[in-house]
N, C-alpha and C positions, 0 to 999 in steps of 0.2 A: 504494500500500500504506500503511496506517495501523498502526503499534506501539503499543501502548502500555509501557512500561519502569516495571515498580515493583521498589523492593526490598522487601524481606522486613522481617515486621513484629519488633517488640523478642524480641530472642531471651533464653532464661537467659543465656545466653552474653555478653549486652551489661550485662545484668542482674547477674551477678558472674563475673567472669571464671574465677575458681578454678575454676571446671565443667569449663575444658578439662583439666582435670590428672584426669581418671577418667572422662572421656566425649569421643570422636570429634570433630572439627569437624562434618563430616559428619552426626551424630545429635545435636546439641545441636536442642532442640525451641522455640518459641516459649515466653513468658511470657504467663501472664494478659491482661495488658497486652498485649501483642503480636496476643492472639486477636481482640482487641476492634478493635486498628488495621487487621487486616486487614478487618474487616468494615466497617470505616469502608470502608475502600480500594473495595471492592463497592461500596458507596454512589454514590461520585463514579463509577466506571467506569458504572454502571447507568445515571446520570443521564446522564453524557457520549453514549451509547450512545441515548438516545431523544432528545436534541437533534440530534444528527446526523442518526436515523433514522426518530425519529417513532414510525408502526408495522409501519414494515418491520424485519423481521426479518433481519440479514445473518448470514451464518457467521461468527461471533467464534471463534477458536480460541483456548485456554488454554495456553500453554505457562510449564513449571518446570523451575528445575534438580530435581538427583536428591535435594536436601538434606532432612534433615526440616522446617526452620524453613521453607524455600520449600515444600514441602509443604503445609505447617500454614497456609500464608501464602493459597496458591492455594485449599486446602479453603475460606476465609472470605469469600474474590473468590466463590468460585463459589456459595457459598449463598446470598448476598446476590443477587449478579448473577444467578441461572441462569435466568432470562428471555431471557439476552440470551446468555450460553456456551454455544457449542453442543456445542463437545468442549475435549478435556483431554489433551495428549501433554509427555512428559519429553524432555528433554535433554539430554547427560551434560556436554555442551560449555558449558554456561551456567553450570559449579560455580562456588565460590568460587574466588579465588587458593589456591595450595597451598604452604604457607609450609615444607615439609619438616620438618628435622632442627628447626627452632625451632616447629614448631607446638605450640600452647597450654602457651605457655614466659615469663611474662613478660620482658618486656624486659631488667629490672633481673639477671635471673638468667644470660643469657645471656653475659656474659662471663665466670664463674667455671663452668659448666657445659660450654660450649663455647668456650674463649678463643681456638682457631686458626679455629675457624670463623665465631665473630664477630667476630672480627680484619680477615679475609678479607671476609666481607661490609660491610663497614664501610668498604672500601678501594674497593672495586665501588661504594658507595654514594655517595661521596667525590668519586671519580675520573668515574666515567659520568652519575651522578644515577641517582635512585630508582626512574624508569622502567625502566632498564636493567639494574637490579642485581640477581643471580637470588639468590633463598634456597635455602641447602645443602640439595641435596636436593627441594627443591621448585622455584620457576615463580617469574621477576621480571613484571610489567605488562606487557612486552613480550612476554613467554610468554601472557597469559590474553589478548591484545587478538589476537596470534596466532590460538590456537584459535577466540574467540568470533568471527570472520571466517570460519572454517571451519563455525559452523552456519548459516552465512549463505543456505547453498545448498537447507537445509530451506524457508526461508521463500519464496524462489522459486519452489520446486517447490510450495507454498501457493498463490503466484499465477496462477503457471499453469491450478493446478489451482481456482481463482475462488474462493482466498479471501484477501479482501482486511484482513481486521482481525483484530489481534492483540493478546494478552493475554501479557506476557512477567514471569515474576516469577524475579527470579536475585535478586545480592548488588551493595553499592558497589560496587566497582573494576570487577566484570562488567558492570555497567550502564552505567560510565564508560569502560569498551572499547567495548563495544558500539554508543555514542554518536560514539565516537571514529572506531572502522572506517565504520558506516554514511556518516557525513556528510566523511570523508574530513579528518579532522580532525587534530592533530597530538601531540608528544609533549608539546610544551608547554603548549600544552590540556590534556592529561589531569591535569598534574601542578597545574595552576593551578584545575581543575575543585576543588569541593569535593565530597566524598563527597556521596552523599543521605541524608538524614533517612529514618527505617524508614517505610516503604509509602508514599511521595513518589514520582507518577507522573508520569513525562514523554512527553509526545507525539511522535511522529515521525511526516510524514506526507510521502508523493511523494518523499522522499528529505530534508526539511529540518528543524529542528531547531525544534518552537517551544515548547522549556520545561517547566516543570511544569505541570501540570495543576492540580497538589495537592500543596504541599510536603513534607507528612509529618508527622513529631512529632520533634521533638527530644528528643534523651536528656535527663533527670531528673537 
């Protein structure tokens, strides 16, 4: 089986954070910027796609989380690439982490807004490490590396059914579970991993890890 693992390209959201204060995580949409990385993103997948295949045509599936930014990220994969995607399925298991009671709260804010609860989180973070530590109300790393294990069983059922190559577009930390669970990897990898740069595609193939493909873009 071959993955492909991109994150999503530059969101408002990366763009200026104050967004989350009157729109969802969930529905924060890509930026200008962002539209154009994805179609970068198509670019290399297209290319990668006829080095591999030439002109055979394999079933490529497309899978996204349910986000709008993955969304907007996958729409750009696919119009570039759609030579080469053959189809297009959601997953609700591949969202971002779910930061609860702190979501789209700056940092700085959270100890005079919430002071028992980021007290509390703080101590979790302190005491277990970052992996460990679950946001009030929401999912620690070890909650999202959890479920992304759990959509695992879709892509088997993929194989089975003879399709070998895959199109996955989620978020950092999902990508970095994802990486984590598949190649059986640890907690201390995850935390020493660095995020990815927006629409940075890494390969997985037979089960092994060989990197990025395409690093991405660095935030501005």
């Amino acid at each position: 089986m071959r993955l492909l693992l991109i994150r999503h390209g530059e969101s408002m959201g990366n763009v200026d954070p104050a967004i989350h204060r009157h729109t969802a995580d969930h529905a924060i949409p890509l930026s200008p910027r962002g539209r154009e990385q994805a179609r970068t993103a198509g670019e290399h997948i297209a290319r990668f796609f006829e080095a591999r295949h030439g002109e055979v045509r394999p079933h490529v599936r497309l899978w996204t989380s349910p986000y709008r930014r993955t969304r907007e990220t996958a729409d750009g994969i696919a119009e570039v690439a759609r030579d080469w995607i053959t189809d297009r399925r959601e997953h609700v298991l591949l969202c971002e982490q779910q930061f609860g009671l702190f979501d789209g709260i700056p940092d700085e804010e959270l100890p005079s807004l919430f002071p028992h609860e980021w007290a509390h989180y703080r101590k979790q973070e302190r005491f277990e490490g970052r992996f460990w530590a679950r946001y009030p109300l929401g999912e620690s790393r070890f909650d999202v590396a959890t479920r992304v294990y759990q959509a695992f069983g879709s892509f088997q059922r993929d194989l089975e059914q003879g399709v070998r190559d895959h199109v996955v577009v989620c978020h950092g930390v999902t990508l970095r579970a994802f990486l984590m669970m598949w190649c059986h990897l640890t907690p201390e990898w995850f935390e020493a991993e660095p995020n990815p740069h927006n629409c940075a595609i890494r390969l997985l193939e037979e089960g092994r890890d060989h990197g990025y493909l395409f690093e991405g873009f660095p935030r501005e």
